[in-house]
N, C-alpha and C positions, 0 to 999 in steps of 0.2 A: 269533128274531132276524132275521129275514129280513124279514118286517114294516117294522120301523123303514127296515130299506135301503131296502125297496119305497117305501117315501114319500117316503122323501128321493130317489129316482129321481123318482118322480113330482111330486114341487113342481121339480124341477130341471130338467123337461121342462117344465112348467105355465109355468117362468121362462122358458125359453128360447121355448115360444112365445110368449109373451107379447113379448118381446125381440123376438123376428122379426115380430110384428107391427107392434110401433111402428116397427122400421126400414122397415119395409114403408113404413108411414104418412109418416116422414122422407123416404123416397126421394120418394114420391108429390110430396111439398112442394115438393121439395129442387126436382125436375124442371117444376113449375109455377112456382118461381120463375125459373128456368134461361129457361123459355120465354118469361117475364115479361120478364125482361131484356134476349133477344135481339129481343122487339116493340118493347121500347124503342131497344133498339142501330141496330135498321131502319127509327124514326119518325127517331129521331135523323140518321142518315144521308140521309134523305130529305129532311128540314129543311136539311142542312148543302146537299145539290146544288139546292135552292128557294132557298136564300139565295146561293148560290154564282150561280145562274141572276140572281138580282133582281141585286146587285152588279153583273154585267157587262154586264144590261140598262141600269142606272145608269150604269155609264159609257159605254157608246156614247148614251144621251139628253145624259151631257153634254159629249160632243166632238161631237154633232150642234150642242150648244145654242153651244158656244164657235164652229164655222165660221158657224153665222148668225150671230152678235154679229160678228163679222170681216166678213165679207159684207154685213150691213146698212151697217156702218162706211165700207166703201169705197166702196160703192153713195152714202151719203149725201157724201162727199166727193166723188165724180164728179160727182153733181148740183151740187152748191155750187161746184165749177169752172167746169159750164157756165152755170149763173144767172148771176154774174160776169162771164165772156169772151164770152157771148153775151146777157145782160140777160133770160134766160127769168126765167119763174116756176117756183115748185119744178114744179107738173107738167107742166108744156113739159118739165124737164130730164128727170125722168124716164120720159116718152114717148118724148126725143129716143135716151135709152137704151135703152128697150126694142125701138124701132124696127132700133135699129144691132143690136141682139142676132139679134133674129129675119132679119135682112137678110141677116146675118154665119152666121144657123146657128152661135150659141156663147152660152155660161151669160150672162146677165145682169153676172152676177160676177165674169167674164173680160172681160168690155166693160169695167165698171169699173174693173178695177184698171188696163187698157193707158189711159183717160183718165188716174185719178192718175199716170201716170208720163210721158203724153206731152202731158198739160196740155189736148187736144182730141179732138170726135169728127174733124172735119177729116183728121187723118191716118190715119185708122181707115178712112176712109170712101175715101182715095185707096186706100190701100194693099188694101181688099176690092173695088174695081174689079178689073175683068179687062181686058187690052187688047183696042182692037178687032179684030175678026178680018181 
């Protein structure tokens, strides 16, 4: 009688390793996909701060691109003030500007904008006098 026990011990060992090895093999998997996932988790996160990068490069390109469009715009109505009041051609006026700029030691675009609002370089030009000594 001892026989029959013995074998059935022994197919019940034979199962269980058998058992321990596929879990073995499960773990193995389980933990390659584990790994699998977090090299995705870490492409993935990398993509989000390259995208995150590109977007905020994009928007300072377009708030650089929005003050030129404003800046070209003023620049070209200062000019067309002083064509007008003074009968230049466009590049008389915009020499007449670039001169006051550099003269003035200030942005192109700060010359500009004090023409559109004071209609001339004339009063640019007294007011960056210095009196005599």
């Amino acid at each position: 009688m001892s026989e029959p026990y013995e074998l059935g011990i022994e197919q019940r060992l034979a199962q269980m390793v058998e058992e321990l090895v596929v879990s073995r093999q499960e773990t193995r998997v389980s933990r390659a996909e584990t790994a699998a996932s977090r090299a995705e988790t870490a492409v993935s996160r990398e993509e989000t701060v390259l995208s995150r990068a590109e977007t905020s490069a994009a928007l300072v390109q377009v708030g650089n691109l929005e003050t030129a469009l404003k800046t070209s715009r003023v620049i070209g109505m200062a000019m067309r003030i002083l064509m007008v009041r003074r009968n230049l051609t466009e590049a008389a006026a915009f020499e007449a500007l670039t001169q006051a700029s550099q003269h003035r030691n200030r942005k192109l675009r700060d010359i500009a904008d004090e023409v559109v609002h004071t209609g001339d370089l004339e009063d640019l030009q007294r007011r960056g006098r210095r009196p005599p000594a």
